[in-house]
C-alpha positions in Angstrom: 101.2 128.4 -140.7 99.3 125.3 -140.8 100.3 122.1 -140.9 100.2 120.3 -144.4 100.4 116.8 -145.3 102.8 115.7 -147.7 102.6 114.8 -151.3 101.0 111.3 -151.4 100.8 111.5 -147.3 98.9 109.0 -146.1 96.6 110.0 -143.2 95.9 108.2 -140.4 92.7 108.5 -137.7 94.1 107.2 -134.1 89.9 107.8 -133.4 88.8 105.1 -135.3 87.0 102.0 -133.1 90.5 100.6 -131.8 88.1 98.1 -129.8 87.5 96.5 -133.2 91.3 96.1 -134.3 93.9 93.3 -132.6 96.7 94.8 -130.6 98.8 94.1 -133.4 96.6 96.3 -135.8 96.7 98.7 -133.4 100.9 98.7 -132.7 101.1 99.0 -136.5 98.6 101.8 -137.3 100.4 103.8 -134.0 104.0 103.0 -135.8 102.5 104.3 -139.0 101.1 107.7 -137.3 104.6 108.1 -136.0 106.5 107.4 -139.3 104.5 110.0 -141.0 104.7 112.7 -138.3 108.6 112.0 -138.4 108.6 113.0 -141.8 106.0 115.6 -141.6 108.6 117.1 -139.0 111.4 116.6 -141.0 110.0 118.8 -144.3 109.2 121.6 -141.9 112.5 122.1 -141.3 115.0 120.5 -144.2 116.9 122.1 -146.4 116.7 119.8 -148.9 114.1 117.6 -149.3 115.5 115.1 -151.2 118.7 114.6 -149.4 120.3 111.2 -148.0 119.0 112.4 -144.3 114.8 112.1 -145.1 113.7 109.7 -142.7 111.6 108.1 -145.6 115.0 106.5 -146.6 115.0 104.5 -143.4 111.3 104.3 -143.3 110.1 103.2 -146.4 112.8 100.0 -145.5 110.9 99.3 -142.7 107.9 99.1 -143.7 109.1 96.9 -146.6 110.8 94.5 -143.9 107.4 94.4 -141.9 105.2 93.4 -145.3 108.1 90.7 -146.1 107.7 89.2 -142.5 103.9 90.0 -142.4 102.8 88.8 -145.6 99.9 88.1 -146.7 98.2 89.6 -144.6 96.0 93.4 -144.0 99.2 95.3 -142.1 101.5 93.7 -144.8 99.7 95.3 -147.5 99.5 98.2 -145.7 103.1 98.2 -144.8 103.6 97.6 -148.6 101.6 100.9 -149.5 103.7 102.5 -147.0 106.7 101.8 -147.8 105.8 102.5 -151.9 104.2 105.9 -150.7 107.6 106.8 -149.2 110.0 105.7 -151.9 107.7 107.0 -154.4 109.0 111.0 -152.3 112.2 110.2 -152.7 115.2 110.7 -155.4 117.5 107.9 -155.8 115.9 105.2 -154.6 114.8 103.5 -158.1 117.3 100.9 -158.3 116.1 99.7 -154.7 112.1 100.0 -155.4 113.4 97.4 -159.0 115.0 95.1 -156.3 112.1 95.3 -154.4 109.3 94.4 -156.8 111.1 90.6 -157.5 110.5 89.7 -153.7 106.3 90.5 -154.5 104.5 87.8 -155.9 102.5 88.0 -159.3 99.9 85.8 -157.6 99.2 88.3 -154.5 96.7 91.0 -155.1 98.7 93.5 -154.0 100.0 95.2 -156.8 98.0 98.3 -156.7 99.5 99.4 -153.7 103.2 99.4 -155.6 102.3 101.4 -159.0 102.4 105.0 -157.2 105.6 104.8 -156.0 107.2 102.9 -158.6 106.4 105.3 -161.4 107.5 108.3 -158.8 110.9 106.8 -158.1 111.8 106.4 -161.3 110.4 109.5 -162.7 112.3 111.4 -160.2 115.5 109.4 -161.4 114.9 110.1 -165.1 113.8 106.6 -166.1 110.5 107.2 -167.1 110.6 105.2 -170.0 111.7 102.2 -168.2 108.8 102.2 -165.6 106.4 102.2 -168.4 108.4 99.0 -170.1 108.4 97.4 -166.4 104.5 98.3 -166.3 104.2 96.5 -169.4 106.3 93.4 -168.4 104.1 93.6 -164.7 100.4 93.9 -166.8 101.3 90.6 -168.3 102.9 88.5 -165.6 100.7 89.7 -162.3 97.7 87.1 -161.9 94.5 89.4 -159.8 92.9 91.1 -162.3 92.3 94.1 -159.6 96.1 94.3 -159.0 96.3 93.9 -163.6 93.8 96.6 -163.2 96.0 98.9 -161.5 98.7 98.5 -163.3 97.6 99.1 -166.3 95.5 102.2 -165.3 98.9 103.7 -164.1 100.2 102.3 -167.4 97.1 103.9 -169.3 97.4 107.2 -167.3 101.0 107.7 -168.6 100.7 107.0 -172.5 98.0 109.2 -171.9 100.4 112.0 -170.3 103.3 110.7 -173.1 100.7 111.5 -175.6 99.7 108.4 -176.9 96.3 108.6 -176.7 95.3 105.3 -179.0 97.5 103.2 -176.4 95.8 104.8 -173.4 92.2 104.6 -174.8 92.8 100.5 -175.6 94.1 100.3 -172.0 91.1 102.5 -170.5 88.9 100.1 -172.3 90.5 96.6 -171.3 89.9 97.4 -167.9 86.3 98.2 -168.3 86.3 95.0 -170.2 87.8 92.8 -167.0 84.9 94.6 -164.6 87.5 93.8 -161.6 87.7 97.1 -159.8 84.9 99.4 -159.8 87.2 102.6 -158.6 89.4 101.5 -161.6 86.5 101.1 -164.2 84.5 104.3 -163.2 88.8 106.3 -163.5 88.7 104.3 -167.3 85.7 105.8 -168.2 85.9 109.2 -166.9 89.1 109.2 -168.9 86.9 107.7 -172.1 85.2 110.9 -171.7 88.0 112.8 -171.6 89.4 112.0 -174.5 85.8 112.9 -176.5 85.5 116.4 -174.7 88.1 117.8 -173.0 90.7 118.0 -175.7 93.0 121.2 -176.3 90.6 123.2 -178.8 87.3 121.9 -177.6 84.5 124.4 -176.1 85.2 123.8 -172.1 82.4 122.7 -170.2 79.9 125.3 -169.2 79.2 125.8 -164.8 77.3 128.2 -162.9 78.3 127.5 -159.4 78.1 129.6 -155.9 82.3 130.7 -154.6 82.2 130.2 -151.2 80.9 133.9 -150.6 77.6 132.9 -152.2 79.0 135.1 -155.5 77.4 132.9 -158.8 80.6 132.1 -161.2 78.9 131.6 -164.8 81.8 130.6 -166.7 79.9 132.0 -169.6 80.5 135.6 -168.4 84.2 135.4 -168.9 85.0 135.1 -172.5 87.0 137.6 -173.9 89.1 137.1 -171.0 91.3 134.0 -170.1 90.7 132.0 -167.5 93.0 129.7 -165.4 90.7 126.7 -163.6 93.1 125.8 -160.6 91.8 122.5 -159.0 93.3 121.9 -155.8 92.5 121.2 -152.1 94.2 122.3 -148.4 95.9 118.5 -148.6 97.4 118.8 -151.7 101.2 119.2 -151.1 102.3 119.0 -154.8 100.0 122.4 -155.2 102.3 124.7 -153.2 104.4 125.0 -156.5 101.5 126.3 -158.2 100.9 129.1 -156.1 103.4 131.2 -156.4 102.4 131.5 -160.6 99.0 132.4 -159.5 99.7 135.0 -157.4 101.8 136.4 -160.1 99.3 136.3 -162.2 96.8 137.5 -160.3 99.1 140.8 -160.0 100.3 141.0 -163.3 97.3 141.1 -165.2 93.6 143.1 -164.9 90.6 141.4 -164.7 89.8 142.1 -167.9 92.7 140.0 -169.4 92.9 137.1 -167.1 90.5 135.6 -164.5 91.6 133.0 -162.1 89.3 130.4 -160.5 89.9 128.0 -157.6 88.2 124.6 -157.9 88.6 123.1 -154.3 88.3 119.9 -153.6 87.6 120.0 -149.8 85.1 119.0 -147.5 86.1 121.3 -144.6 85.3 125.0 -145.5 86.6 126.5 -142.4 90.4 124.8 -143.5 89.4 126.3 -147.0 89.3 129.7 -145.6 92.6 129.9 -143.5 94.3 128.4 -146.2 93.1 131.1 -148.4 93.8 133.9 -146.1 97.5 132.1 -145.6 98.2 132.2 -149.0 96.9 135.3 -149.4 94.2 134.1 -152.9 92.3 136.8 -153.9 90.3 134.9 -156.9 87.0 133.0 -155.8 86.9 129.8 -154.8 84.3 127.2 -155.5 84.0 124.5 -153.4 80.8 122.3 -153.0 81.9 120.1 -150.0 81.6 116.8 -152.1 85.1 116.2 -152.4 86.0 114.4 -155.8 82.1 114.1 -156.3 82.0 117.8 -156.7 80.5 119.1 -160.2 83.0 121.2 -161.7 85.5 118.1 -160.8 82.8 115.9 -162.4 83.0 118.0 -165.6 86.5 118.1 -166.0 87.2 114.6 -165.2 89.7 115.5 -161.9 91.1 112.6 -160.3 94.9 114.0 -159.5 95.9 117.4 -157.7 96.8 119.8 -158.7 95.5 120.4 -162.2 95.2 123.5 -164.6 92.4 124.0 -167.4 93.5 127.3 -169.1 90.5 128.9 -171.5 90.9 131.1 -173.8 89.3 134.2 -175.0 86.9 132.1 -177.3 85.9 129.9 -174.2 88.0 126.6 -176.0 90.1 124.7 -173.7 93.8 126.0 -174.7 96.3 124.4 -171.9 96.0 121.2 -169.7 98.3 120.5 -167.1 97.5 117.8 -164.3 99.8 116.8 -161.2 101.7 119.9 -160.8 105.2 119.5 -159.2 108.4 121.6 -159.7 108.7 124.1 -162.5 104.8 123.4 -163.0 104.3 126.8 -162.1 105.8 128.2 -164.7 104.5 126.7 -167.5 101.1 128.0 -166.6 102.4 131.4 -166.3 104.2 131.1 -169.8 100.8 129.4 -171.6 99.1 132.7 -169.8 101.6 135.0 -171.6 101.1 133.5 -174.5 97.2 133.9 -174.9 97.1 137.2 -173.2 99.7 138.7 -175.8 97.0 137.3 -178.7 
């Protein structure tokens, strides 16, 4: 099987012009590629993922020393991302990441690399709720508008998930207001948008696209069936919980009930194809080679993997799910059964 990076991996390309970097840029991005093949080796073979032996345990510390000693500077906000990348995989560890946050300054711009991993750790520790009221305490005390920005995307992102969209739209719209991160004002708006068409019980948007093949999808063509819209890519290490659901479904029901669709978000076609052959998908595949700038990704506002879109029989958007993760699976397969039975 090939190699996959983890959920949230960060990569790192030793080919880069090293004649450009210091050799303490260089010692650092080295001890980052071997940190993350450490733990790349270490989920090919655990047990359990989660347990007191992942090397991001030790890791993450590290890399949270090395930002301490380094800071500010570029490898102590990378360090920093690091080591909130790694805690933000781990169960456990939200008690340390709160420690943590009081040795960062609200004056250094550095807060967007901390949100990720924050709202992981704690959501894998059942404290939700009180990353979104540290969030809220963080938006008002961090100075850098860019690092505010971040925060209260993250912040925005989760009232959205928690269903409170008029506290997610205000919070979409301030950071347009403050204009400090492009990234974070064009994810505010495409969110805007989302919340005026892509609604549960709207008409999904309307494609005609080439699979991979050269087949044309018209999405038109498939009503009276349901269709599942899996976005995904051959990096996306939360979407191997998905897969199992859609080959169910793919066996379960005919065509003529259910249609699946994969919306990848790569840019290399030839790691398309073995992944599809390893995972054994026998629904097309669109893919575009633009990455996040694909249409179909443009359409349905996709900024996290994995995501569902589930249309129903009238062509009305029925079921959203975005980010995937365990027991995501299921709840696909269960929205399925619910519209096929109809």
């Amino acid at each position: 099987m090939r190699r996959r990076p983890l959920p949230l991996l960060r990569e790192v390309n030793m080919t880069e012009q090293n004649n450009a970097l210091s050799q303490e840029e260089m010692d650092f991005k080295a001890w980052q590629k071997a940190a993350w093949e450490e733990v790349e080796q270490f989920r090919e073979t655990a047990e359990d993922y989660f347990g007191e032996d992942n090397p991001q345990h030790r890791l993450a510390a590290e890399f949270f020393q090395m930002y301490l000693e380094k800071s500010p500077s570029e490898i102590a906000t990378k360090a920093l991302d690091n080591a909130f990348t790694m805690w933000g995989n781990l169960k456990g560890v939200s008690d340390q990441v709160q420690v943590a946050l009081k040795y960062i300054s609200y004056t250094e711009d550095v807060w967007n690399e901390v949100e990720h991993g924050l709202l992981r750790s704690f959501g894998h520790d059942g404290r939700e709720k009180e990353a979104i009221l540290l969030l809220e305490e963080l938006v008002e005390k961090v100075v850098p508008l860019k690092s505010r920005s971040a925060l209260l995307c993250a912040l925005a992102d989760t009232w959205e998930r928690e269903g409170e969209t008029g506290k997610a739209r205000r919070g979409f719209e301030q950071i347009i207001a403050w204009d400090a991160s492009e990234w974070h004002v064009d994810h505010a708006q495409g969110h805007l948008y989302e919340f005026d068409n892509l609604n549960v019980g709207q008409l999904a948007p309307q494609f005609r696209l080439p699979d991979i093949d050269g087949n044309h999808i018209d999405l038109a063509d498939y009503q009276g069936k349901v269709v599942v819209l899996h976005f995904g890519s051959t990096n996306c290490g939360w979407c191997k919980f998905i897969y199992p659901s859609l080959r169910n479904m793919a066996q379960e029901y005919s065509e003529d009930e259910v249609a699946l669709i994969g919306i990848s978000g790569d840019t290399d076609f030839d790691a398309l194809r073995t992944m599809i052959k390893e995972e054994q998908f026998t629904w097309p595949q669109i893919c575009e080679g633009n990455g996040w700038k694909d249409t179909v990704f443009k359409l349905y506002n996709m900024d996290r993997l994995p995501s569902e879109y589930i249309i129903d029989q009238a062509g009305k958007i029925a079921f959203k799910l975005s980010g995937g993760g365990e027991g995501s699976g299921e709840k696909v397969e269960e929205a399925v059964r619910s519209l096929a039975t109809q």
